[in-house]
Structures are given as structure tokens and as C-alpha cells.
C-alpha positions, -999 to 999 in steps of 0.1 A, spaced: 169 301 -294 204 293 -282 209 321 -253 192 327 -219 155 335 -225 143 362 -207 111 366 -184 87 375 -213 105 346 -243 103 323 -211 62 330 -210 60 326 -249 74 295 -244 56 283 -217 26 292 -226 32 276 -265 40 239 -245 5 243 -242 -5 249 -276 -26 219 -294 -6 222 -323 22 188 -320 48 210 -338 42 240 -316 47 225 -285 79 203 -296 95 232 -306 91 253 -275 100 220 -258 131 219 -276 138 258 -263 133 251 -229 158 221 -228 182 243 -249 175 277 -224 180 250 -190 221 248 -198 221 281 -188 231 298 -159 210 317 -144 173 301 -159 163 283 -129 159 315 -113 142 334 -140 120 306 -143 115 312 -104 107 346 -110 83 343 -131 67 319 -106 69 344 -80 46 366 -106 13 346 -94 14 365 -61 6 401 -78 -12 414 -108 13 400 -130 4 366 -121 -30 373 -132 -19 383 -171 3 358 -174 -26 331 -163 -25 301 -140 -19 276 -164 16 290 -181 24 300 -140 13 262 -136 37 254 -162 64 273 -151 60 251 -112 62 217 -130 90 231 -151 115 242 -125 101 214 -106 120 191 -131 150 213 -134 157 204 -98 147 169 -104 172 162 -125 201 190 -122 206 198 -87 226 168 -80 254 171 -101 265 134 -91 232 121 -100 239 86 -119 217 94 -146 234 125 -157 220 155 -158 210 167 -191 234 195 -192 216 215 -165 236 239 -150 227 253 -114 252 276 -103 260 278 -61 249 317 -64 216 300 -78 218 274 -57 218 300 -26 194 321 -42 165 294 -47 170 279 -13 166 311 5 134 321 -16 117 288 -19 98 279 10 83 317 13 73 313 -23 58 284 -13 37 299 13 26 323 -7 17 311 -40 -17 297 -54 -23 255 -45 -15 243 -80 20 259 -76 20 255 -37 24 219 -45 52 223 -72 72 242 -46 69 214 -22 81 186 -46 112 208 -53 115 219 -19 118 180 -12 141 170 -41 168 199 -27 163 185 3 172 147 -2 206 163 -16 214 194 6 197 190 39 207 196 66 244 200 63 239 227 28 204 235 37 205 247 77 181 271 77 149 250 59 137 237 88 136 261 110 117 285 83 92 257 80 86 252 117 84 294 120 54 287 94 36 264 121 23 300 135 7 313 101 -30 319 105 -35 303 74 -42 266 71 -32 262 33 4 279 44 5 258 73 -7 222 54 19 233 30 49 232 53 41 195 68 33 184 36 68 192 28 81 184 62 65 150 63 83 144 28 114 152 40 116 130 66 101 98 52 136 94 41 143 83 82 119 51 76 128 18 59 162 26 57 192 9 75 208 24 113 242 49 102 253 72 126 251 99 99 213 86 100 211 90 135 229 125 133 201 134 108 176 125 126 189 142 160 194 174 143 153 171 132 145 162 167 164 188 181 145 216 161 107 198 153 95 177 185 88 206 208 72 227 179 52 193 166 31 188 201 23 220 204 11 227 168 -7 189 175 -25 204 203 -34 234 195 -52 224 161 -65 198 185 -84 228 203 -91 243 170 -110 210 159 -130 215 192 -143 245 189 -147 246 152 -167 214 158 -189 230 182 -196 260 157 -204 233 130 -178 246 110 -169 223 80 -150 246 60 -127 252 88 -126 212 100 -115 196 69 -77 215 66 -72 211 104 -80 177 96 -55 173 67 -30 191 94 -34 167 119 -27 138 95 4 153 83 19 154 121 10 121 125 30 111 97 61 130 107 54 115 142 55 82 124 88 89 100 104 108 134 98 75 156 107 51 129 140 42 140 139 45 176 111 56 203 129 92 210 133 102 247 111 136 242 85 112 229 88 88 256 87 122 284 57 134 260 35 103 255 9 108 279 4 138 262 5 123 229 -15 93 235 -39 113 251 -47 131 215 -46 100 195 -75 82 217 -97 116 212 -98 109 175 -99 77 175 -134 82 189 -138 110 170 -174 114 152 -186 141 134 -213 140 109 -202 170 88 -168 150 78 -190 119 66 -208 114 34 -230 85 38 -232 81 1 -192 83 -7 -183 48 -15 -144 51 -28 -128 82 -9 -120 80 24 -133 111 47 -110 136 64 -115 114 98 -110 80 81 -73 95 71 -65 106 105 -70 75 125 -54 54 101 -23 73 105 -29 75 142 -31 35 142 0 30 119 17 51 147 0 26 178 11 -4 158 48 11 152 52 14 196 35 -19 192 56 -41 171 84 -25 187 75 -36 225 83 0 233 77 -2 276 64 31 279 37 24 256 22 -10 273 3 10 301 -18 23 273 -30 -8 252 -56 -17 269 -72 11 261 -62 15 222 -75 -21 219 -104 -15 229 -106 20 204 -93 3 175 -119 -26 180 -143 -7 182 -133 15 154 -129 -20 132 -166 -23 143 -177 5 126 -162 2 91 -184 -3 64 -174 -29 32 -167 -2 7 -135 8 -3 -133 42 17 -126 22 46 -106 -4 32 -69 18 47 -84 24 77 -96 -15 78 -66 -28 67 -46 -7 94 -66 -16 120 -61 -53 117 -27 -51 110 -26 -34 146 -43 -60 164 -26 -88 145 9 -74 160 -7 -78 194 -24 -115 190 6 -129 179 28 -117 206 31 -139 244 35 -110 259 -2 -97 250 -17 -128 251 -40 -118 281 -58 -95 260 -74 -119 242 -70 -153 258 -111 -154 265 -125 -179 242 -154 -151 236 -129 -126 225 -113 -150 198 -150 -156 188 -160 -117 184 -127 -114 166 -134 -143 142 -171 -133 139 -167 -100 135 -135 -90 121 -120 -119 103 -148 -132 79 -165 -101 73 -128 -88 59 -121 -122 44 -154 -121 24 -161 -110 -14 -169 -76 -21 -188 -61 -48 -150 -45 -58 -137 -75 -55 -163 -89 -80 -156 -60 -104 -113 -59 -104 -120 -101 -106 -137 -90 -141 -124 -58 -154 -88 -57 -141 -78 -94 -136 -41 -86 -139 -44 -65 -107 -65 -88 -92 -40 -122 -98 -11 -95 -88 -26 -87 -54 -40 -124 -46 -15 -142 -57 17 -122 -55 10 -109 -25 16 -68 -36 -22 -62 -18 -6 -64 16 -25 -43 27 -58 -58 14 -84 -68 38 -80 -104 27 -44 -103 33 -48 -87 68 -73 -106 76 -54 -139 68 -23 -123 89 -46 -117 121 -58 -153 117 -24 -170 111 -12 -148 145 -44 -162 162 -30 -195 157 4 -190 167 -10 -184 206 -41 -200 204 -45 -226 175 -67 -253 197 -91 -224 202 -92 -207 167 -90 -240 149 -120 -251 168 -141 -218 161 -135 -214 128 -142 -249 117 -177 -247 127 -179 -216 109 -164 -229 80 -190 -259 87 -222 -236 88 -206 -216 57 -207 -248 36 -242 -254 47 -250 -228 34 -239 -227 2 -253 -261 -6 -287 -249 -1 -286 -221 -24 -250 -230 -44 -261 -202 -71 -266 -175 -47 -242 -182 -19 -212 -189 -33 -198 -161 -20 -200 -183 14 -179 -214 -2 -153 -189 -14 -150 -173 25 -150 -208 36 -120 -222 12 -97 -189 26 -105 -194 65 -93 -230 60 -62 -220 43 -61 -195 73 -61 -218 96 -41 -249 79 -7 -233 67 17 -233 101 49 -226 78 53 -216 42 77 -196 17 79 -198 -19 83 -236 -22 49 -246 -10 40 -255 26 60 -270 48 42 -271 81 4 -281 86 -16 -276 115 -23 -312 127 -61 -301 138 -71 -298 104 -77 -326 77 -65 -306 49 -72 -335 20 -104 -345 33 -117 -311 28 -97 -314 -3 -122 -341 -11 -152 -329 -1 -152 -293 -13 -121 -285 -36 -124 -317 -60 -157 -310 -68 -153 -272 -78 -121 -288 -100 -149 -313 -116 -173 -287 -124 -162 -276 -164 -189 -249 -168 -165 -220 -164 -191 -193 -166 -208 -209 -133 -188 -198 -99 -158 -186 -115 -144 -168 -83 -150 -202 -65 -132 -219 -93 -100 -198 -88 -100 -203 -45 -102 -239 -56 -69 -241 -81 -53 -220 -54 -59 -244 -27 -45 -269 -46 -15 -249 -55 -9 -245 -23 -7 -273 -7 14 -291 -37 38 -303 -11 13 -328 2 -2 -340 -25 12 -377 -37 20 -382 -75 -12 -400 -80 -29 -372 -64 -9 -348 -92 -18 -372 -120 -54 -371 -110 -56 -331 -103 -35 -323 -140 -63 -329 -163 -89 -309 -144 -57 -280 -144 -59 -284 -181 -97 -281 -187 -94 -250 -165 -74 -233 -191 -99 -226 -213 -116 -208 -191 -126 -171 -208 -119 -159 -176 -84 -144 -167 -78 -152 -136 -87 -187 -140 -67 -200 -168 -40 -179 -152 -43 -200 -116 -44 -229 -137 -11 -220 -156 8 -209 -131 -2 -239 -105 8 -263 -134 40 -252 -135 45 -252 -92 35 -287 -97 63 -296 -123 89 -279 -100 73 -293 -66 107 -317 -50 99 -347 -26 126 -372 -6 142 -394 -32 141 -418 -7 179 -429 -4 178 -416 33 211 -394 22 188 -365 22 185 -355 -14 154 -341 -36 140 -351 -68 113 -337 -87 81 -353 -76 63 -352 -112 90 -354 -142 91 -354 -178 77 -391 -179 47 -385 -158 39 -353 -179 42 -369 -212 6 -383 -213 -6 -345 -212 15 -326 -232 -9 -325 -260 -37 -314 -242 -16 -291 -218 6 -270 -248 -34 -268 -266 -46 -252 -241 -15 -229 -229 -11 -216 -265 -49 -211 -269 -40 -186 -240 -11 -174 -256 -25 -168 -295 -58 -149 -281 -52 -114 -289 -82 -101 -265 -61 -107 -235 -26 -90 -227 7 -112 -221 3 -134 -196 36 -142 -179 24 -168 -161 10 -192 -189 47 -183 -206 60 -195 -176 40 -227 -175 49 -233 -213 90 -229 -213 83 -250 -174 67 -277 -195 90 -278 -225 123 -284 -201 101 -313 -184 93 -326 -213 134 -328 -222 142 -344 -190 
């Protein structure tokens, strides 16, 4: 077909990109590319989306209507911006189409079935990052007109594709065309948003008194929306209706945050958050953006959203449903430790001890998960732990709060966590087997509390309370020692990754002495292990020291010569890595092995 296809040649095709047959489906697919260069389809398409709403809809059948959604979806995607960089397939969206879809779209949205509903949105959201506001003036206020539908889907539907549409205001570099943006929103949303906030506030109240689940769970999912636009809106700058309004405000994010309602929770969910655990995570993302920011209005209230998020932090359980809520929590409370101006709320030696005790090692502890990514997805595992993409892991939160901890109050956390790390080690050693899990937390609360300055070079500033070698000594060296790789294996990679980190202070000898045990770790059948021991092989090889002239200069501490006693041994073991086709690529033992081969030239 080379010409327009019409309504019902549109649902042929459609409906044959479903067929099972290979050649089927290429060939409609090759219809629908050819029929999109022609005026005048993105509309018929929409038309025939429109179908769903009436008996039409119902011949046609969900899954070609479906179809049709993700179809136009990806017209928009990649034609509406005719200056898009990666072309746009020949697409051709007239301005009388143009006009046409933007004045249809968002009640079409409203209207349709959720599969589509959520099609609509996307496209809604890709117009938007092109034409709004200055081509688009009227979106907005037919989404905020939506705020007063009766229906919760049509009214979930609209902040879904609100809070899309504005996320574009965060991360993003101050412009006054930014700010004009933004304004124009503000302008239009913030008196609408509080009202809709509190009002489905009052909903929640008396639907929770009726025990009414059904009707909770979207007011919940509404609620979590507004707080995200609340979060994309205040991004940039606390704005003054916000400021006028935050009594108000604050006043509904506290009622959640104590929020409990049986109906919302299943005890025996493990992996999804509930409808509650989403909302106060987005409420706390929102306390810790006025946090980090010192905002002034916003410091008469702390007190109290300390004490809720504590509590809250408290409450969670280990499994992985809580882990955003978790996660946000202590990022929250970490903004507010490591600030002077907060230090009062926690300068009480029994605070920082119910903070250690009850939030920091618990979060910093192994998890069954943790256990099961270690073994089953070890490339996510090494990406999070030791690249540092799981941010917002527990681990890596907790580690923040305790590195803030030290900034205002290292004598006192130093002291607390050493005898914890003390009475962890004691307990390992009388049951090594079964506690390990203790020796592992142990290991990370020292690295907690040890590293005063860091980047990608290694550490540069220790915290002189800590004997960071003798521990070294007495707990790392050992694990090193140990070559039955399927004993403690976890252990085994907390202990290459202390030494890896602090490479800056160990000596040559030390290096000499630690790059044997490196290489027996290599053939380690397990992942993550030979991959710490790679990639901390080739920090040491790079690791710089004082050449001692006194004129400032570097040299590498361990060269070519040094290395030459273990090549053998070292390349053996790399390319063991490297030639076993049971595992995946491992960049970081390639790394390790073209580090090794220009040391071995120097």
C-alpha cells in the first residue's frame, strides 16, 4: 500500500502486527511506516482510537485499539519535532493536524480505557516537551479543569501527565525562559494543586472510616502524583504561594506520614511497595528538598518531621518494599546531621546511639536480596557496590548518614561505632560459619567511619581516631589468607574492597605482600570476587605516591619492575576469567589485563 490507509485498512493492519505469522506482521509493519508519510494518518489513527469509547471500540477489540495507542504514541515520538536530531523517518504532521490532535487529546485521554489512557499520556507528554506552553496554551488549563471529574482514573490520568510534564523543571540549569516556564505553571496549577491535595485528603478520611479499599488506593495514587508535581514545581526555587501556603501544606504531609491503615498493607508482600509506602516517600523527597535547601520558612517545622521520619525509619521492615521509602528516609536525615545549623537535633550522645543502633547497621546489614543479586545477578550487584549507581541503596544511604555523622560529631560516632564494630567481631568469631553476616557489617561501619576525603584516586583523608591498618591486620588479612572461595564469599569481596580502598596508604611492601593473595582470589567461581580482585589489581598499578624530590611530583608507587615477579601468575589467572564462556564480558578483568600489559612495558 503506497496511499493513505483508511479507518478500516488501518485495523487490518493493526490488527495483522499482531499476527504470529513473522511475515505477516513485517509486512503490515512495512505499511504502517509507508502509510505514516502521509498527511493526514496521525489523525485517522486517532480516530480510530477514539472508537474504544462506543460500540465500535468493542468490534474492533482492545488489543488492535491498544495497538493503535502505542502506534500514534511513536508517531509523535518521533515526528512531531521536525528539528529532532535524529530525523524523523519521513513523518509528516501537518499544523491543521497538529491543531487538531492537541485540541482532542487530553479529552480522549479522559475518556478512554487504562491501556490506552496511558498511551495518551506518553503522547500528551512528548507534544508537550516540544510545544508547551508557548504552542500548547490551552493544555493546562484543560488538565487542571479535569481536577473536578468524579472519576479517580480521569483524575489520576491528568497528574500523571501533569507530573510528566513538569519533571522537565528539575535537574536542569536556571534560564529565564526556565523561570518564565515555570511561572506560567505556577500561575495556573498552585492554587488548583492545594485544593485538589486537600480535598482528596478529606476523601482519604472518610473513605478510611467506611473501610473502603477500593476507593483508598486511587486517592492514594492521586496524592502521590501531587506530591511529585509539588516536588518538580519547588525544584528550582521555594515559590512564594508555597512559602504563604506551607502551613497548610506541611500540615497534610505530617497526617500521612503517620498514616496507618491496615487495608493498604499486605503483611505477606515482600517486593511491592503499598499505596502508603509510595506516598510518604514522595512526601519525604519533598521535606528533604526545603531541607537541603535551608529554605527559613521551613525550619519552624523540623522538629517535628524529624521526629515522623524517625519514627517512620522505625517501622520499615528489611524487605525490599521498603527499601524507597528506607532509602528516602535516611537520605532526609543525613541532609540534617551533616549540617551546623541542625546540629542541636541530634547533639545528645543517646540520639547518635539510637541512630547508629537502629538505623545505620540494620540498613548497612546483608539481606536475603542482597544474598541472591550477590549470586544470580553479580553484574548488578558489582555495578551498584562498587560504581556507586545504587545511590539510593540502603547501604549507600546508610554509609552517607554515617559519613555526615562524622562531619559534626566524629569523637562521638567514632567512639560508638567502634564498640559496635568490637561486639560485631565477637561475634562472628564464636560462630564464623553462621555470623558472617556480622564481620561483613562490621568491615562497612569501619570504612564508614575511616574515609574523611575521597574521589576516584583513592583516599586522601583518614580519620585520625581509627587505626585503619591494624584492623587491616587483624580482620582484613586473614579473610585475604583464607583460599577456600566457596567459604564466606560475600566477606571475601568487603575484604578486597577495603583494601582497594585504602591503596593510598598502603606502602609498596604492603602491595607486594597483598598482590599474591589478589591473584589467588581470581579464581574464585564467584563473580563478584574475581571481579574485586581484577579491578583492585589494576587501582594498585595506577595508585601515585611523592617521588620524594620535595619539587612535588608523583610517580607510580608499584611499576613495571615490582609487577614482573607476578605476571605469570596474574595474566593466568585474568585470562582464566576471560576464556570462561559461563560468565559474560567482564570489563573490569579487561581492564586489569591491558593495565598490566602497559606496566609490564614500562
Amino acid at each position: 500500500m503506497t496511499q493513505q490507509l483508511t479507518i478500516e485498512q488501518l485495523q487490518t493492519v493493526l490488527s495483522q502486527t499482531l499476527s504470529p505469522d513473522a511475515q505477516t506482521r513485517k509486512t503490515a509493519e512495512g505499511h504502517l511506516t509507508a502509510a505514516q508519510k502521509f498527511p493526514g494518518h496521525p489523525l485517522s489513527v486517532l480516530q480510530l482510537m477514539a472508537s474504544a469509547n462506543g460500540n465500535a471500540g468493542a468490534a474492533v477489540g482492545l488489543t488492535v485499539l491498544q495497538s493503535a495507542a502505542v502506534h500514534f504514541k511513536n508517531i509523535v515520538k518521533k515526528g512531531w519535532d521536525a528539528e529532532n536530531e535524529d530525523g524523523t523517518d519521513g513523518i509528516t504532521i501537518t499544523d491543521h493536524d497538529r491543531n487538531l490532535i492537541k485540541s482532542h487529546l487530553v479529552e480522549l485521554m479522559c475518556t478512554a480505557p487504562p491501556q490506552i489512557q496511558a498511551q495518551c499520556s506518553e503522547a500528551i507528554s512528548l507534544i508537550a516537551a516540544v510545544d508547551f506552553p508557548k504552542k500548547w496554551d490551552n493544555l493546562l488549563p484543560e488538565l487542571i479543569q479535569k481536577f473536578n471529574s468524579p472519576d479517580p482514573n480521569i483524575v489520576n490520568g491528568v497528574l500523571a501527565t501533569a507530573n510528566s510534564i513538569f519533571k522537565r523543571f528539575r535537574y536542569i540549569n536556571r534560564s529565564e525562559e526556565l523561570y518564565a516556564d515555570i511561572l506560567y505553571v505556577l500561575e495556573r496549577i498552585q492554587a488548583p494543586l492545594l485544593t485538589l491535595f486537600k480535598t482528596t485528603g478529606q476523601a482519604v478520611d472518610a473513605y478510611t472510616t467506611a473501610n473502603d479499599k477500593q476507593k483508598l488506593v486511587p486517592l492514594f495514587q492521586s496524592l502521590r502524583y501531587m506530591c511529585r508535581i509539588f516536588y518538580s514545581l519547588n525544584w528550582q526555587d521555594l515559590p512564594e504561594y508555597f512559602e504563604d501556603h506551607m502551613q497548610e501544606w506541611m500540615t497534610e504531609f505530617s497526617k500521612y506520614l503517620s498514616y496507618k491503615n491496615p487495608l493498604l498493607e499486605d503483611p505477606d508482600e515482600e517486593i511491592e511497595p503499598s499505596p502508603i509506602d509510595r506516598l510518604q516517600a514522595a512526601i519525604v523527597d519533598n521535606l528533604f528538598l526545603y531541607a537541603d535547601k535551608d529554605e527559613e520558612p521551613f525550619i519552624p517545622f523540623l522538629p517535628n518531621f524529624t521526629t515522623l521520619v524517625w519514627n517512620l525509619l522505625l517501622g520499615v521492615t528489611t524487605h525490599s518494599k521498603h527499601d524507597i521509602l528506607a532509602t528516602t528516609c535516611i537520605k532526609f536525615l543525613s541532609s540534617l546531621v551533616g549540617k551546623p545549623m541542625h546540629k542541636s537535633l541530634f547533639q545528645d550522645e543517646s540520639t547518635l546511639k539510637q541512630i547508629i543502633t537502629n538505623i545505620v547497621i540494620p540498613n548497612l546489614k546483608i539481606r536475603e536480596a542482597d544474598e541472591e543479586r550477590f549470586e544470580d545477578d553479580p553484574q548488578e550487584f558489582i555495578m551498584g557496590d562498587m560504581e556507586g549507581s545504587d545511590s539510593e541503596s540502603r547501604r549507600k544511604r546508610s554509609g552517607d548518614l554515617l559519613k555526615a555523622m562524622c562531619r559534626q560529631f566524629e569523637a562521638q560516632t567514632t567512639s560508638i561505632c567502634s564498640e559496635h564494630i568490637a561486639a560485631m567481631l565477637v561475634e562472628f568469631s564464636i560462630n564464623p560459619s553462621d555470623n558472617w553476616i556480622a564481620k561483613d557489617a562490621a568491615i562497612h561501619l569501619m570504612l564508614g567511619i575511616s574515609i574523611r576525603a575521597e574521589s576516584n584516586q583513592g583516599v586522601s583523608s583518614i580519620n585520625d581516631k581509627v587505626n585503619i591498618m591494624e584492623f587491616f591486620s587483624a580482620n582484613i588479612l586473614t579473610e585475604l589468607q583464607d583460599l577456600n572461595h566457596s567459604i564466606r564469599p560475600m566477606v571475601k569481596a568487603a575484604a578486597i574492597k577495603y583494601a582497594s580502598t585504602f591503596r593510598n596508604q598502603f606502602t609498596k611492601e604492603h602491595i607486594a605482600a597483598l598482590m599474591p593473595l589478589l591473584i589467588s582470589h581470581l579464581n574464585s567461581p564467584n563473580v563478584v570476587v574475581h571481579t574485586y580482585s581484577a579491578s583492585a589489581v589494576e587501582k594498585f598499578l595506577v595508585c601515585k605516591e611523592d617521588d620524594g624530590t620535595g619539587a612535588g611530583r608523583k610517580r607510580i608507587k608499584f611499576n613495571g619492575q615490582d609487577l614482573k615477579p607476578f605476571l605469570e601468575p596474574l595474566f593466568t589467572g585474568l585470562f582464566a576469567v576471560v576464556d570462561n564462556t559461563d560468565w559474560n564480558e567482564n570489563e573490569y578483568v579487561m581492564k586489569c589485563v591491558m593495565r598490566t600489559l602497559n606496566s609490564a612495558r614500562e
